[in-house]
C-alpha positions, 0 to 999 in steps of 0.5 A, spaced: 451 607 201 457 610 197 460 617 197 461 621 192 469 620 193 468 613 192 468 611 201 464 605 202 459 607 208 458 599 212 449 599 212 446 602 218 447 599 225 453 596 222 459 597 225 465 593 222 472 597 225 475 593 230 474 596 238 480 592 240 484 593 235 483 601 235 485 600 243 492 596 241 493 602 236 492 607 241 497 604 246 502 601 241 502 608 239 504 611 247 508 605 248 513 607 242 513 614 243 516 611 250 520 606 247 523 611 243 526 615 247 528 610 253 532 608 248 536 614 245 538 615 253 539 607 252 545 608 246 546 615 250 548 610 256 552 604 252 555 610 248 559 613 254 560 607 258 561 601 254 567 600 249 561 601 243 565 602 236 563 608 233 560 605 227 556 600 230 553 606 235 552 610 229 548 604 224 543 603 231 541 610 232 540 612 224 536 605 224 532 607 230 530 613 226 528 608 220 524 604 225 520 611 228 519 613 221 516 606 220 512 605 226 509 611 224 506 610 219 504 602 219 500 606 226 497 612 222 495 607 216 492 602 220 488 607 225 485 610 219 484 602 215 479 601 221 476 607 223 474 609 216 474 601 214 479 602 209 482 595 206 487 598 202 489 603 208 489 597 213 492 593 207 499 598 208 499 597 216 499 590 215 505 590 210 509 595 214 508 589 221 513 585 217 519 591 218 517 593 225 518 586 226 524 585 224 526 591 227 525 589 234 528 583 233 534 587 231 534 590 237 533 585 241 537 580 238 543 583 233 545 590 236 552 589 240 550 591 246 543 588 249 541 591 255 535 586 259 531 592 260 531 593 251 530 585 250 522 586 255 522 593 252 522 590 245 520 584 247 513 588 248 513 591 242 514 584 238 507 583 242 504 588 240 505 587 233 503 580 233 497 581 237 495 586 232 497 583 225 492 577 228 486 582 229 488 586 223 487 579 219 481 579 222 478 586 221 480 585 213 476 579 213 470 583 216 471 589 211 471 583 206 465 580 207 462 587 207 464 588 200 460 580 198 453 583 201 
């Protein structure tokens, strides 16, 4: 079945999204609202008590923007790409898991000063962004092979 708007509706009874990927959205999604704002009070810390050069604390926060504003959308992509089984949507969410990556590895290896507390929190996120790029692989292929029925 098609709509007039050009969605593709999976036959009767036939459910493609994927449950368990919906659940590591959600929770990702908690997780990094928390991450970010433990943190803010993280470079808050090292900022006043560590001899952290201006410059470089500057560059960490100006990417932990960057890094929410990515996060936010590979998540809004990726729940929309599976609820409404939109390959290009989750297509999006897929490409974007690259730079969230790449991003929690920075922090957890690159920044100047790496608390433990940030490398089991960005260690988590780095989880998180494998366990869901394998089952976004997995739901793009459902997609797919609805498309060949």
């Amino acid at each position: 079945t098609q709509f007039p708007w050009g969605l593709k509706m999976a036959a009767p009874g036939k459910r493609l999204s994927s449950t368990p990927l919906e659940i590591l959205f959600f929770l990702n999604g908690w997780y990094y609202a928390t991450y970010f704002l433990l943190e803010l009070f993280i470079f808050l810390y090292k900022g006043l008590l560590l001899p952290y050069p201006t410059a470089n604390l500057v560059l960490d926060v100006v990417m932990l923007l960057l890094y929410l504003g990515i996060e936010v959308i590979r998540l809004f992509f990726g729940t929309k790409g599976n609820l409404c089984q939109q390959k290009m949507s989750l297509g999006i969410s897929m490409a974007l898991t690259f730079p969230s990556a790449m991003m929690a590895s920075y922090y957890l290896l690159l920044q100047t000063y790496v608390l433990r507390l940030e490398a089991i929190m960005n260690g988590i996120l780095l989880f998180f962004c494998g366990s869901e790029l394998l089952l976004e692989v997995l739901t793009l292929a459902a997609f797919s092979s609805m498309d060949r029925i």
